[in-house]
Every structure is written in structure tokens, then in C-alpha cells.
N, C-alpha and C positions, 0 to 999 in steps of 0.2 A: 718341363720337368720340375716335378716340385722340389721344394728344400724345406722340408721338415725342420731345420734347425733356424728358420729366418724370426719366428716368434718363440719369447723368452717369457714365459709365464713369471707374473710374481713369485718369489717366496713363501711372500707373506702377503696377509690383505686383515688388516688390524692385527687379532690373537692369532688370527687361524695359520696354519703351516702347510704348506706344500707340503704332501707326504709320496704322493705317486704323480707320474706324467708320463701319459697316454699319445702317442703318434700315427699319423699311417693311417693305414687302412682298417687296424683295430679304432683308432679313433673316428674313425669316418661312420663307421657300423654302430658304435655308440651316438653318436650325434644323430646317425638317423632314425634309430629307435626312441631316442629323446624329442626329435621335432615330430614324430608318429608319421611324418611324409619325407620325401628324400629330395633335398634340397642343398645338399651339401658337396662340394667342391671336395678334389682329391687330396688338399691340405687341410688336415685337420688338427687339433692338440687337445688334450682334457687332462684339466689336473684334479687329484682329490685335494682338500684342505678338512681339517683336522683340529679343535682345541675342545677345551675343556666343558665350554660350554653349547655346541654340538659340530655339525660340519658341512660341506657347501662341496659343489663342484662345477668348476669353469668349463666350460669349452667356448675353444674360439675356431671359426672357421676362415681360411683363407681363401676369399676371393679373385680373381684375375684383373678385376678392376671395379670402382666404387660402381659404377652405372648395374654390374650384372648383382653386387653385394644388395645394394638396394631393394631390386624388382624381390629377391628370393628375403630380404628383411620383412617386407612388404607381405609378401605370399605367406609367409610361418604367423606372421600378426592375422591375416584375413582370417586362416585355417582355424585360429585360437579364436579369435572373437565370433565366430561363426558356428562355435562347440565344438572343434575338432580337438581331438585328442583326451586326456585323462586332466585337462586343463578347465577354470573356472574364473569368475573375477576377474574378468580381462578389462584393463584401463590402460590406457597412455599417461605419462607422467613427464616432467620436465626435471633430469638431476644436472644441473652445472652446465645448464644449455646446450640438453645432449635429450633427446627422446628415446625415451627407455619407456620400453612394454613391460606389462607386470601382468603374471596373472599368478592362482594358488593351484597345486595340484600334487598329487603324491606325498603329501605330508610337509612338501615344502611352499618356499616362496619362489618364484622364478621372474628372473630379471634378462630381457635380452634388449642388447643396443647395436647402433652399428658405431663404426669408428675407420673411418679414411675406409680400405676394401675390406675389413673384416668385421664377423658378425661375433657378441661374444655373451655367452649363456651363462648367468649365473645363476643357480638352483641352492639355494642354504635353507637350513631349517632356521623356521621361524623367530625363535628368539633372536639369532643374530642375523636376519636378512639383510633389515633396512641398511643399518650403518654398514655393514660389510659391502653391498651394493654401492653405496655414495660412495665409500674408501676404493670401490675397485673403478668407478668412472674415472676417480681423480685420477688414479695411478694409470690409467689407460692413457688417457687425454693429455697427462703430461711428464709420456715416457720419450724419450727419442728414439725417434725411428728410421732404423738403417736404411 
């Protein structure tokens, strides 16, 4: 049975602000028009953020165990580097000894990693990707988790 309330989205992630937060099965239907294949586990979460200078939006998906988060981390990377979706520029990258996928697409920048069993999507316009992206590893990597 899932629990929708086991992950706590930031607040904040540098300027930007949690302004909405998305659960459920509405979040589930977002994440899988976002990965353009369905890949996604019945726990989902998607938050908007918000600041002056534009705006970003998280989703994390929860998996049942790091082995199956992996294989579908893996599968959403293949699909992108292979030309799937509305995606381009696809690179591997190293932030804080964590492997984070980048590609551009939609006018954004998109960032997705894993983390213990979940997978978590960061899409920000471009002026604030980069650092918004490192600020949100750090705060992943070293949140305590229940």
C-alpha cells in the first residue's frame, strides 16, 4: 500500500519556492507524460517551484527497492540518449558523486538521478538549472530519511 506522505519535498531549493504539490495518481499521470514512456511506480510526488527569476519542477518517484529504481533509471536514460521523447543533448555528468543525466528539451533543462530507491526529475528553465540542480543533490543526499 503506498504512503504518499513518506517523501517531503523541499521548500525551497536556493530562490525558488515550493508553490503546489502534486500526489497520487494525478502525480503518477504527470511523470508519465514527462518520461513520454510509463515507468513509473504508484508513488509518485511533483512539486512546482517558483521565484523571480523563472521556475522548475521536481518529481520524485518512489520505488519498492533500489534493484527495480535502478533497471527503470537506466530504461528513461536509454529511451533519451536513443532520441526518445521531446528530449536532446543527452550527457552523463558527475554532481557530488551522484550520476545525474542531463538532457534540454521543452524550453527547459532536465536533470534526473537516482537516490537509495527513488528516481527524482528536476526540469528548471535555464537561467537557474545548473545551480538549482547541485542545491537540490545536496539537499537530497543529505536529508534524513525515515
Amino acid at each position: 500500500m503506498p504512503n504518499h506522505q513518506s517523501l517531503v519535498l523541499p521548500q525551497s531549493i536556493l530562490q525558488l519556492r515550493l508553490t503546489e504539490e502534486i500526489r497520487g495518481k494525478q502525480a503518477q499521470e504527470i511523470v508519465n507524460r514527462m518520461y513520454n514512456i510509463s515507468v513509473t511506480p504508484d508513488e509518485n510526488v511533483v512539486g512546482t517551484y517558483f521565484c523571480t527569476d523563472g521556475g522548475a519542477k521536481l518529481s520524485v518517484s518512489l520505488y519498492d527497492s533500489r534493484i527495480i529504481a535502478e533497471g527503470k533509471f537506466e530504461k528513461i536514460g536509454d529511451f533519451i540518449r536513443k532520441g526518445g521523447g521531446d528530449f536532446t543533448h543527452f550527457k552523463e555528468i558527475q554532481v557530488q558523486r551522484t550520476k545525474v543525466y542531463t538532457c534540454l528539451g521543452l524550453g527547459q533543462a532536465h536533470f534526473f538521478f537516482l537516490h537509495e530507491k527513488n528516481i527524482y526529475w528536476w526540469a528548471a528553465d535555464l537561467q537557474i538549472a545548473q545551480a538549482s540542480m547541485q542545491e537540490l543533490v545536496g539537499i537530497v543526499k543529505n536529508a534524513k530519511q525515515k
